[in-house]
C-alpha positions as a printed Julia matrix, in Angstrom:
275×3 Matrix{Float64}:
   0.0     0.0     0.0
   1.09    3.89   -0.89
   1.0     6.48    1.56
   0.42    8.96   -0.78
  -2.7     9.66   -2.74
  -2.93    8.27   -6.2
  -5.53    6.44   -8.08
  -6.34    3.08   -8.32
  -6.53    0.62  -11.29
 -10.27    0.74  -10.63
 -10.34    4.0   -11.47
 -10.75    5.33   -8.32
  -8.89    8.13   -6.33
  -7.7     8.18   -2.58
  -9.27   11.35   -1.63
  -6.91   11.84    1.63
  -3.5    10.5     2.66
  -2.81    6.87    4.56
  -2.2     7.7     8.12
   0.32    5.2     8.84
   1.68    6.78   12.26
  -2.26    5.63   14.22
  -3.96    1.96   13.86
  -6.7     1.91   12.02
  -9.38   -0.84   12.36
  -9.71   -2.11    8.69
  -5.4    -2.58    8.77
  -5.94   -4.08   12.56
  -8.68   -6.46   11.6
  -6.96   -7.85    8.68
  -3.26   -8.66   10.93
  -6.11  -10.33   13.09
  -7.01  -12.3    10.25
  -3.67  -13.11    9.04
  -4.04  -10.81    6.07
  -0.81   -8.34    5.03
  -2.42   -5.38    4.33
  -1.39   -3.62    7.32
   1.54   -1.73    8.45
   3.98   -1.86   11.57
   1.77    0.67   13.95
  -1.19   -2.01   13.14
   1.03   -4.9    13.95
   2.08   -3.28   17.03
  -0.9    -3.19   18.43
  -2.5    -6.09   17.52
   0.5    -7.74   19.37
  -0.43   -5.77   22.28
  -4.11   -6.36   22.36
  -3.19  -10.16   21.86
  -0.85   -9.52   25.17
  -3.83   -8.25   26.86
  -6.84  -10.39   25.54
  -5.29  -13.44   23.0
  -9.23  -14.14   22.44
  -9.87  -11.38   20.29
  -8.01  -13.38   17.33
 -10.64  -15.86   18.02
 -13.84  -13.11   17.38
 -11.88  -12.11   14.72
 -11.75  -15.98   12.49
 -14.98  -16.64   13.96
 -16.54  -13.82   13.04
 -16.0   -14.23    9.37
 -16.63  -17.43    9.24
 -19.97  -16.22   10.33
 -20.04  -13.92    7.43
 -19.62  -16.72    4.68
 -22.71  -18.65    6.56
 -24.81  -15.9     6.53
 -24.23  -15.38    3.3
 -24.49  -18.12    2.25
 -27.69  -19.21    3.92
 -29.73  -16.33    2.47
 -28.67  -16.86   -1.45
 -29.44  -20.94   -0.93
 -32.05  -21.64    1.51
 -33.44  -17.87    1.57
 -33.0   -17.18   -2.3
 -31.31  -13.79   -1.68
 -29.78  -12.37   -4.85
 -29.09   -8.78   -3.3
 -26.28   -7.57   -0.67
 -25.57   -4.34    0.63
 -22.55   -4.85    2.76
 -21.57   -1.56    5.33
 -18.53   -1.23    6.56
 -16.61   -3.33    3.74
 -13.13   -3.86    5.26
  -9.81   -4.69    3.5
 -10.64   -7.29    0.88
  -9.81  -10.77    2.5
 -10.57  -14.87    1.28
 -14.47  -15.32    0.53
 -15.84  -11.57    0.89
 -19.65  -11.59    0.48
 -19.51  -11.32   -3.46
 -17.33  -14.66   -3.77
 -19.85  -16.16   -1.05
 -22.99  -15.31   -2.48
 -22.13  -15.94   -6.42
 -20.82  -19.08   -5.69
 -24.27  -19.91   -4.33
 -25.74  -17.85   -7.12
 -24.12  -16.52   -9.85
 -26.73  -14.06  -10.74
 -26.27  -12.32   -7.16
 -25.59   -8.15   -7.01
 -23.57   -7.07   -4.53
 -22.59   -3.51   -2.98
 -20.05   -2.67   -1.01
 -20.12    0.73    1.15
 -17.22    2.3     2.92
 -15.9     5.64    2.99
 -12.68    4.83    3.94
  -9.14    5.89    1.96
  -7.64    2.75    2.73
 -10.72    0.35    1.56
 -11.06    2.82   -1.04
  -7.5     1.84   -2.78
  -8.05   -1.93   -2.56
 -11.66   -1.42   -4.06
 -10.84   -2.79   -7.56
 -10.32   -6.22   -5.66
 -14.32   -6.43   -4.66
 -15.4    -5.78   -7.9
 -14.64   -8.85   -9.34
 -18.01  -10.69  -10.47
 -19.56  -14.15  -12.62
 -20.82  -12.65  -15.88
 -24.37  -13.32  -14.58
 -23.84  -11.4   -11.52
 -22.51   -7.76  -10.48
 -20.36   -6.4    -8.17
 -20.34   -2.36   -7.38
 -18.15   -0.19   -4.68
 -19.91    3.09   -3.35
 -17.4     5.53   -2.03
 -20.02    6.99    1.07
 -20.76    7.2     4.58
 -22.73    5.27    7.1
 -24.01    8.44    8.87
 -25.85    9.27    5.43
 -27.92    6.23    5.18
 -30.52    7.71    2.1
 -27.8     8.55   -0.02
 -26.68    4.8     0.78
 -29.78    3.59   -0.28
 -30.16    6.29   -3.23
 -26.45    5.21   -4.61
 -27.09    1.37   -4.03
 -29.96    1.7    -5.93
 -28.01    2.52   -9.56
 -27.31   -1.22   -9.05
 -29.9    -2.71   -7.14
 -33.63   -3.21   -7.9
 -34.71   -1.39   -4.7
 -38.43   -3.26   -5.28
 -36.59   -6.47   -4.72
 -35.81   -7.69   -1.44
 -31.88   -7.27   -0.01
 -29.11   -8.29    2.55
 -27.72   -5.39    4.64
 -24.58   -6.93    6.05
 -23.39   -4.38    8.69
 -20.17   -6.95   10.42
 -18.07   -5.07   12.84
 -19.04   -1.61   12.15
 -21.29   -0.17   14.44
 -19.53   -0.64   17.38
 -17.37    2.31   15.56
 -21.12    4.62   16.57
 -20.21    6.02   19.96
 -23.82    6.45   20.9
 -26.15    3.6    21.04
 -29.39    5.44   19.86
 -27.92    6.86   16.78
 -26.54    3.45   15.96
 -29.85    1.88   16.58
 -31.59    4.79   14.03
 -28.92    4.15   11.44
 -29.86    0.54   11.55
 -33.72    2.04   11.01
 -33.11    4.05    8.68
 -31.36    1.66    6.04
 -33.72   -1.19    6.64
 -37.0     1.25    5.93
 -35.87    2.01    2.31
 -35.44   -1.75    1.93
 -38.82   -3.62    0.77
 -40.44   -6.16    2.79
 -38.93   -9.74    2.83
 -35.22   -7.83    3.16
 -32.74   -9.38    5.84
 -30.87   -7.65    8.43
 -27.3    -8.91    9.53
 -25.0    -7.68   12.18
 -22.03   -8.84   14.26
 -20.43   -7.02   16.93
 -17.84   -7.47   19.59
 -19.32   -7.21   23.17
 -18.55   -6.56   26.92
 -19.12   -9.85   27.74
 -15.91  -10.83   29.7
 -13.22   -8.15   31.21
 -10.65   -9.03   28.51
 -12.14   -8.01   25.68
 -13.04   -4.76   27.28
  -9.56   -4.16   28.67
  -8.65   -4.72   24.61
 -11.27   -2.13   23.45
  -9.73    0.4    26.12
  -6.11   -0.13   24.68
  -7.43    0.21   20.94
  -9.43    2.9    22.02
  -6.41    4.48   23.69
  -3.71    3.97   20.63
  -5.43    6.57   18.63
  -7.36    4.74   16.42
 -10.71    5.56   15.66
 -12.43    4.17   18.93
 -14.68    1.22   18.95
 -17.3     0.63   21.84
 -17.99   -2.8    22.78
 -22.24   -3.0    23.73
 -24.23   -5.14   25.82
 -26.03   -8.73   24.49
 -29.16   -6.72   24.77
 -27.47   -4.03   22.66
 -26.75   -6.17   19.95
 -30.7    -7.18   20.25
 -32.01   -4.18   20.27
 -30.77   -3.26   16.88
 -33.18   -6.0    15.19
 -36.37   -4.71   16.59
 -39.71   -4.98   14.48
 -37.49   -7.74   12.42
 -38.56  -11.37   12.46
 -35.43  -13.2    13.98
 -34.27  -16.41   11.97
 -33.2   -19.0    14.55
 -31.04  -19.2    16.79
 -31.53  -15.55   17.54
 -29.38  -13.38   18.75
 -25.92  -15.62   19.65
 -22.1   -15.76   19.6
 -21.25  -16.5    16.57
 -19.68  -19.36   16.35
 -23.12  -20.41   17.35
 -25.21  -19.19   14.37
 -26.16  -22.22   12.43
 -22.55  -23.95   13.01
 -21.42  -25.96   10.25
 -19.72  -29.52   10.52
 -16.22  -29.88   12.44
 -17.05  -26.48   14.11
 -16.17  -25.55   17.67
 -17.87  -27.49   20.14
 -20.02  -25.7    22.89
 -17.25  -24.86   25.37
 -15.33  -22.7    22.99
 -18.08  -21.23   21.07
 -18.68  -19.51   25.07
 -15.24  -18.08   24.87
 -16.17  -15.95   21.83
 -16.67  -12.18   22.49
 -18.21  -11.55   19.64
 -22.62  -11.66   18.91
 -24.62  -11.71   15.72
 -28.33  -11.81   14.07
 -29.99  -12.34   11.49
 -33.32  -11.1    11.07
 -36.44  -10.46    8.23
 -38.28   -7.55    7.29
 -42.23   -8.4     7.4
């Protein structure tokens, strides 16, 4: 990665410079997920954290794993063929578009992040089957109708969609303007939509001691909620089963972690239908 702002071979610009002298959460995640997009100040404090709370790699593998059978549970059994995934990330193995076109090759997918960083790796999520399509909106989460109004150049807005919002809101210091962002997006979605989140939580004092140090390094701060938090943001939605759980918990597939370990994971998720 450049520290300096220059386009992309997607055809996109960085529209402000790489701070490389802070952590930042998309380069933190991916060391945490054994990715190399990241740079020495996001190494250094991922070794800390690990010092501090070695679970959070855990919440970070199980958490996309979660992703891909989300995913892929709504375009097979749910017959999904739309994704609007918040909060994209650094590109990684199976992102939702190689997920869901696998399952369906006809499936659309959007990516939203406003972030310089995602913003230079872009061109790598907008790979797609011929049948399908794959698009990258350069906006903000706080603006969730010109989301929608964007998204909607390349998805049929009539039709019903995934919002995937994965380890993004705890980034919303307040709890009520999280929970209206959430309302927001999913009321210019049509009935029969699907809601998907997964957040880390203050459910054990090491992974809050870890979201005080990465809160204290400078990054942009992340808030670890409540269970009930987590909950709350899929009110008026039809939960699919299990509910609200960890999630290495959310329909686990073959050879996953048995029932002690899944209770080790910091780290809750939902998914749940628009009437």
């Amino acid at each position: 990665m450049s520290e300096d702002t220059t386009p992309d071979s997607a055809g996109f610009e960085t529209r402000a410079r790489i701070d490389t002298t802070k952590p930042h959460s998309a380069r933190f995640w991916n060391y945490f997920v054994g990715g190399k997009d990241n740079y020495k100040v996001d190494r250094e404090i991922g070794d800390q954290i690990k010092g501090i709370f070695p679970g959070l790699v855990d919440v970070a593998h199980t958490s996309r794993l979660f992703l891909g059978r989300a995913v892929g549970h709504l375009a097979g059994q749910q017959g999904i063929r739309q994704f609007l995934d918040i909060g994209t990330g650094l590109p990684t193995a199976d992102n939702t578009h190689q997920v869901a076109q696998r399952v369906a090759p006809d499936a659309r997918i959007v990516y939203v992040d406003n972030d310089p960083i995602v913003l230079t790796h872009a061109n790598a999520l907008l790979t797609s089957t011929p049948e399908g399509r794959t698009d990258y909106l350069d906006a903000d989460l706080y603006d969730p109708e010109s989301v929608l109004r964007a998204a909607a150049g390349t998805l049929d807005m009539s039709q019903p969609v995934a919002l995937m919002i994965l380890n993004t809101l705890g980034h919303v210091a307040d709890y009520e303007q999280a929970r209206d962002l959430v309302r927001r997006l999913m009321a210019g979605l049509p009935s029969g939509s699907y809601l998907v989140i997964s957040d880390s939580t203050a459910t054990s004092e090491g992974m809050v001691a870890a979201s005080n140090a990465y809160n204290a390094s400078g990054a942009v701060p992340y808030y670890v909620r409540e269970v009930e938090e987590i909950a709350g943001f899929f009110d008026g939605l039809e939960l699919l089963e299990p509910g609200v759980v960890r999630v290495p918990e959310w329909r686990p597939e073959a050879g996953a972690p048995d029932e002690d370990e899944a209770k080790d994971v910091d780290a809750f998720c939902g998914v749940g239908r628009k009437a």
